[in-house]
C-alpha positions as CSV (number, residue, x, y, z in Angstrom):
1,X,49.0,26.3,-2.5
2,X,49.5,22.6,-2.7
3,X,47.0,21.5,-6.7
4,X,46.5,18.3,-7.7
5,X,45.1,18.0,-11.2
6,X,43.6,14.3,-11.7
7,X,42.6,13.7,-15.2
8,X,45.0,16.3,-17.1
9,X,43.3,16.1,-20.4
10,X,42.8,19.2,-22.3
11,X,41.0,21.0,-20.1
12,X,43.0,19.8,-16.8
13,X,46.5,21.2,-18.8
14,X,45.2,24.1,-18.4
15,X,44.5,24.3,-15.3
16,X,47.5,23.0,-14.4
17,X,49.9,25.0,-16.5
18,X,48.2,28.3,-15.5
19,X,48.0,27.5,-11.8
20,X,51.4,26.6,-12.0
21,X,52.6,30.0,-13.9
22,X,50.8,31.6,-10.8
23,X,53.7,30.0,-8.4
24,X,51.0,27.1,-6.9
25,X,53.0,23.5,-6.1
26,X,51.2,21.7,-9.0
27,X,50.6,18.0,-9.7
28,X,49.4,16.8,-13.2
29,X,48.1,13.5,-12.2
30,X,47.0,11.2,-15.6
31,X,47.2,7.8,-16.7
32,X,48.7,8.7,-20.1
33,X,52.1,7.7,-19.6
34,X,53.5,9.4,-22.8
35,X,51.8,12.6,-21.8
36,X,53.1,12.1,-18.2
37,X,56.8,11.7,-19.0
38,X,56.5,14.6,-22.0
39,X,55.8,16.9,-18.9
40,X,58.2,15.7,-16.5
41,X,60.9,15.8,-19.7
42,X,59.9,19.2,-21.4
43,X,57.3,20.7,-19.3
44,X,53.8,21.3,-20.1
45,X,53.2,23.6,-23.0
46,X,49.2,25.4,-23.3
47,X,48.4,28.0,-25.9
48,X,45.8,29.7,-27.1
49,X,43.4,32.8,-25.5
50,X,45.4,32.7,-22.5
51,X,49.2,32.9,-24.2
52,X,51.8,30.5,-25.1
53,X,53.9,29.4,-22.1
54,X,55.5,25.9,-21.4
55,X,55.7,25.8,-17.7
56,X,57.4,23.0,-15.4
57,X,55.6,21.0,-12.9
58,X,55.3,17.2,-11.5
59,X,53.3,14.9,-13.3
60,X,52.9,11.3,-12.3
61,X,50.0,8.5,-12.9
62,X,50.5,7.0,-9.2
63,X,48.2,9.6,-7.1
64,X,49.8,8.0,-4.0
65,X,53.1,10.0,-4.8
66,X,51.4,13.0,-4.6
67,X,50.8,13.4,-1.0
68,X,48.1,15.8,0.7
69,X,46.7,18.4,-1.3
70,X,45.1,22.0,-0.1
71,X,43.4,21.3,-3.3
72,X,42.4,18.2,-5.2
73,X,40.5,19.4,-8.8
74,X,39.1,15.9,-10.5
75,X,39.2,17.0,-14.4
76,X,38.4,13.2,-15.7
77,X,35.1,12.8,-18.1
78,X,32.3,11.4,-16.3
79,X,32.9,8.3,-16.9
80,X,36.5,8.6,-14.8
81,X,34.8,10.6,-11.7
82,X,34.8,7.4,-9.8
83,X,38.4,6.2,-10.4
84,X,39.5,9.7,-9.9
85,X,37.3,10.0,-6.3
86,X,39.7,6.9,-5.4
87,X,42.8,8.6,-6.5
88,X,42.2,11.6,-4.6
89,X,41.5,10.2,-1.4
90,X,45.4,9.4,-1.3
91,X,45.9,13.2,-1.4
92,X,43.2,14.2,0.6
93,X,43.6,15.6,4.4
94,X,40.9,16.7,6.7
95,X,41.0,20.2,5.4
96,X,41.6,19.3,1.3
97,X,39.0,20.6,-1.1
98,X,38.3,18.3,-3.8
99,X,36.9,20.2,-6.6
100,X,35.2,18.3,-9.5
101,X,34.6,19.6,-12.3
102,X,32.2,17.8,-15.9
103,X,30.3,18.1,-18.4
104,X,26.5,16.8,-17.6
105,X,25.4,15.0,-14.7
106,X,26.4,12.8,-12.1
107,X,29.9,13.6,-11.0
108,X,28.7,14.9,-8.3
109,X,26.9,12.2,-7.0
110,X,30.0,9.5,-8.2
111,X,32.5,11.8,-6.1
112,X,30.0,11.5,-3.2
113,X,30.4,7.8,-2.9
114,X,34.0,7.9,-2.1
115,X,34.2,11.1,-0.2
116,X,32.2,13.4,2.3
117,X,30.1,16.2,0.5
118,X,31.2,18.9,2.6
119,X,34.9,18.5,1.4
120,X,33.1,18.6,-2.3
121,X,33.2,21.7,-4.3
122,X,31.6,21.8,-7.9
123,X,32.2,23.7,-10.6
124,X,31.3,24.6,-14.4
125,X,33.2,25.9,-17.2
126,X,32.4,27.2,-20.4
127,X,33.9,28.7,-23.6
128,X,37.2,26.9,-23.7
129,X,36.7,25.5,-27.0
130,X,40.1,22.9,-25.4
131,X,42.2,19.8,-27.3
132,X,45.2,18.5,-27.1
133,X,47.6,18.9,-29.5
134,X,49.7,16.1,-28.6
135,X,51.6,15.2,-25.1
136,X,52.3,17.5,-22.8
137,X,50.9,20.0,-25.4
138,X,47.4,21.7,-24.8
139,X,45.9,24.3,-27.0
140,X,42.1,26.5,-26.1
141,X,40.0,28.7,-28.4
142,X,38.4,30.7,-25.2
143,X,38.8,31.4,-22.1
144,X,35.3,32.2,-20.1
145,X,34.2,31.8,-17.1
146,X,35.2,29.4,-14.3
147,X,32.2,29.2,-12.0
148,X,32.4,27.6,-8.4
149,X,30.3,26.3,-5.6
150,X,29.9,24.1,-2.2
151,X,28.4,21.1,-3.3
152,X,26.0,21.5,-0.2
153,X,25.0,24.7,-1.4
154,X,26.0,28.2,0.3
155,X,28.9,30.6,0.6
156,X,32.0,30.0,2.7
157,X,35.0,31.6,3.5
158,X,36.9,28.5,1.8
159,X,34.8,28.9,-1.2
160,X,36.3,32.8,-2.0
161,X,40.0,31.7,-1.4
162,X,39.5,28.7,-4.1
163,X,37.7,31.4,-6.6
164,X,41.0,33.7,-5.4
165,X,43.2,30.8,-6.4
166,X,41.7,30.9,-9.9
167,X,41.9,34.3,-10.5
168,X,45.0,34.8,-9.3
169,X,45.8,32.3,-12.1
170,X,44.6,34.2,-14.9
171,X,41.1,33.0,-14.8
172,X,37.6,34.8,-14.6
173,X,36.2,33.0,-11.5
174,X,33.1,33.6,-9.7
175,X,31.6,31.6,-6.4
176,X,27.9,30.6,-6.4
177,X,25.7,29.8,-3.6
178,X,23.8,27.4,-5.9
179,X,26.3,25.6,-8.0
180,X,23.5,23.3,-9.4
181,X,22.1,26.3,-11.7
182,X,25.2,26.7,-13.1
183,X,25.3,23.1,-13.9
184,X,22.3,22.9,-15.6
185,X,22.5,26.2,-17.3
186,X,25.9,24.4,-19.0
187,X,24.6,21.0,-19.5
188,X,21.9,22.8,-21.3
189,X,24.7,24.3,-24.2
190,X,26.0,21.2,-23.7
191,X,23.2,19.4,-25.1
192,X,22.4,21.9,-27.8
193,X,26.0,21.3,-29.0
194,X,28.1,18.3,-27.9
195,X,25.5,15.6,-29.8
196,X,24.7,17.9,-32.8
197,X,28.1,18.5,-33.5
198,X,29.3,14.8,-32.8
199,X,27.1,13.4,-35.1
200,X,27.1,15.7,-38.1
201,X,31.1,16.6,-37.4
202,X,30.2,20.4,-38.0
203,X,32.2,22.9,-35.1
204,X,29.6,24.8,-32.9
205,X,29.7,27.7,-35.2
206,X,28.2,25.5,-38.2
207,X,25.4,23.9,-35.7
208,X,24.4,27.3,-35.6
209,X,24.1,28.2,-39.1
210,X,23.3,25.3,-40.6
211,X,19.1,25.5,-40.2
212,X,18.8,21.6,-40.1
213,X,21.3,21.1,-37.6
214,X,20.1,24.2,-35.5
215,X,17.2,22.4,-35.8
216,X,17.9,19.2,-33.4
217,X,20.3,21.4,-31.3
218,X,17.4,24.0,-30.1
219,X,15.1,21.0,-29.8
220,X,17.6,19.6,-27.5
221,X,18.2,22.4,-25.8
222,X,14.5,23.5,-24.9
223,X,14.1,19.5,-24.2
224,X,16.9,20.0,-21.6
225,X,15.6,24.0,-20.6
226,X,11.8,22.5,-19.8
227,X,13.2,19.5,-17.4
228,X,15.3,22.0,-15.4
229,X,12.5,24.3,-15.1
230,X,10.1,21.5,-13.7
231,X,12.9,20.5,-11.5
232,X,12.7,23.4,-9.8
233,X,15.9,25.2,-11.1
234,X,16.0,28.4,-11.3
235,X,18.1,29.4,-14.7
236,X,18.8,33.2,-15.2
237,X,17.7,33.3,-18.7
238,X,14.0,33.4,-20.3
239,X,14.7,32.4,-24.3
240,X,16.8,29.1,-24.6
241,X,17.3,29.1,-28.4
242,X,19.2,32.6,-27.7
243,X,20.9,31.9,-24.7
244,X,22.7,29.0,-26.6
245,X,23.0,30.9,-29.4
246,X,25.0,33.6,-27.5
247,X,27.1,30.5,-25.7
248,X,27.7,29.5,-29.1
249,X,28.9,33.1,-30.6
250,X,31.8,32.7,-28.4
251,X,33.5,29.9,-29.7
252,X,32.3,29.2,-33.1
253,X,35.3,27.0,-34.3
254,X,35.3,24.7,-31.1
255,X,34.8,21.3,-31.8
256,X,33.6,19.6,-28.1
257,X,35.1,17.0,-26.7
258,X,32.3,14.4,-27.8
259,X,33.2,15.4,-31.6
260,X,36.7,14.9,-30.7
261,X,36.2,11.5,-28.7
262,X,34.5,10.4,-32.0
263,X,37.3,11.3,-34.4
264,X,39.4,9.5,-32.0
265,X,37.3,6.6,-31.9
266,X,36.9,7.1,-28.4
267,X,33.6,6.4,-26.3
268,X,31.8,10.1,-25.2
269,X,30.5,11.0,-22.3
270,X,26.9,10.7,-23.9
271,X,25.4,9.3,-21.2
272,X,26.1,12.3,-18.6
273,X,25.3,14.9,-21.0
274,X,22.0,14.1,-24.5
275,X,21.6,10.7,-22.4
276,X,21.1,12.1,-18.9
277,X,17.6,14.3,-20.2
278,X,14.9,11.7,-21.3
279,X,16.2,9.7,-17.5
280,X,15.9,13.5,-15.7
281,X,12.8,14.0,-17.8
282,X,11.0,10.8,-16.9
283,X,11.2,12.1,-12.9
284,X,9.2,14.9,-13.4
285,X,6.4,13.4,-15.9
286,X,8.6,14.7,-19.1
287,X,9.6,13.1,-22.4
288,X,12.7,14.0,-24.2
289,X,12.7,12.5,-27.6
290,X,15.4,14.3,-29.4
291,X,17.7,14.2,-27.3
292,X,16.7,10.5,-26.6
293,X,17.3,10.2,-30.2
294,X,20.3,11.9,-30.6
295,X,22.1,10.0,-27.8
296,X,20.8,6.8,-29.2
297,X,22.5,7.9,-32.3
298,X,25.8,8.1,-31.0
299,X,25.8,5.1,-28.9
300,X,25.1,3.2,-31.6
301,X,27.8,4.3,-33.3
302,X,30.3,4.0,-30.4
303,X,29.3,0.5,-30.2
304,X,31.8,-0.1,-32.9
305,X,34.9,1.4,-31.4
């Protein structure tokens, strides 16, 4: 198969070095240059849960050499979805899947402008505990599950060969026939841990122990748990605080990418993930103060960067 990764941060060189270990035509599509030519030069090198392997494959940060994809997998922070819906429109045939896949909300809808939903798949991972170690040089602390879906809900014959295309990879893939629970049972996590952890610089592991940090992250989380439930969504778990908790116990030395942005002096993707509840909340006659809180927190310090 014919894989175009756009946005081949952390997360992305994985899926770009594993998919190309598997013996898929893979494209690392990225607007790092350094990182770009580093692959092209030495190959891309992931380690971690899944091994240590450097692996050869094209990268480039012009889409438009790509050509037409089978599959298109938009890896970009939220705040990139739109750019990237752009980019993979140059690689995108009648019968390409583009597959985006965030943190939080919105992508969804972003990737929507730009392309018909019923090329759109979604999907939801969790438990990577991902960074980059430098170009062209990925490392990941997990390795969970990848969970997939139509963006127009349902299950499709298309559907089980992308999930096949993952395992066949190396990863633990599953198709849903409502994507949208998945995403909200992850931004949930998300919530509980990306702010927490960006603003007090603990890993997830400390969040958890640390009773006045768990503190703010289980208010977060139940903030985010009571908005989904009045939404309409139906999660597959009763007790938030130890739903997290378990999601937590899995990769207790992962520092998310928010922490990371911060340390890098890098805007977050705050507004998709702590930021998205109190405007989610206000729709269905909810408040959300901590996590209105929190996310005011860290905008005002990203307002210096």
């Amino acid at each position: 198969m014919k894989i175009a990764i756009v946005g081949c941060g952390a997360m992305g060189s994985i899926y770009a070095a594993l998919m190309a270990d598997a013996g898929n035509e893979v494209w690392a599509v990225d607007t790092w240059q350094e990182h770009v030519d580093a692959i092209n030069r030495d190959g891309l090198r992931v380690e971690g849960k899944s091994g240590d392997r450097t692996v050869r494959l094209r990268a480039t940060t012009d889409g438009a050499e790509v050509g037409t994809c089978d599959l298109v997998i938009v890896a970009t922070k939220a705040s990139g979805v739109a750019a990237a819906a752009r980019t993979a429109l140059s690689m995108t045939g009648p019968d390409t899947v583009i597959l985006t896949i965030q943190n939080g909300l919105g992508a969804a809808d972003r990737i929507a402008e730009a392309i018909p939903t019923s090329q759109v798949m979604l999907g939801v991972v969790g438990g990577f505990g991902a960074s980059m170690r430098g170009p062209a040089h990925a490392h990941h602390n997990g390795m969970e599950m990848v969970r997939l879906g139509e963006m127009d809900g349902g299950e499709t014959d298309r559907l089980a060969k992308v999930v096949t295309v993952w395992e066949q990879s190396g990863f633990a893939a599953k198709g849903y026939p409502d994507i949208h629970q998945m995403i909200w049972e992850k931004l949930i996590c998300n919530c509980a841990v990306s702010g927490p952890c960006c603003i007090t610089g603990l890993t997830v592991g400390q969040v958890l122990d640390n009773p006045d940090a768990w503190s703010i992250a289980s208010a977060c989380a139940a903030e985010a748990d009571a908005v989904a439930r009045a939404k309409g969504i139906k999660l597959g778990f009763d007790d938030v605080a130890s739903y997290v908790r378990t999601f937590g116990a899995k990769i207790p030395h992962s520092k998310p990418s928010m922490l990371q942005d911060h340390v890098a002096r890098r805007p977050s993707e705050i507004d998709a993930i702590n930021g998205a509840i109190p405007a989610e909340a206000a729709k269905v006659g909810l408040s959300a103060p901590v996590n209105d809180a929190v996310a005011k927190l860290i905008r005002a310090r990203e307002s210096g960067f």
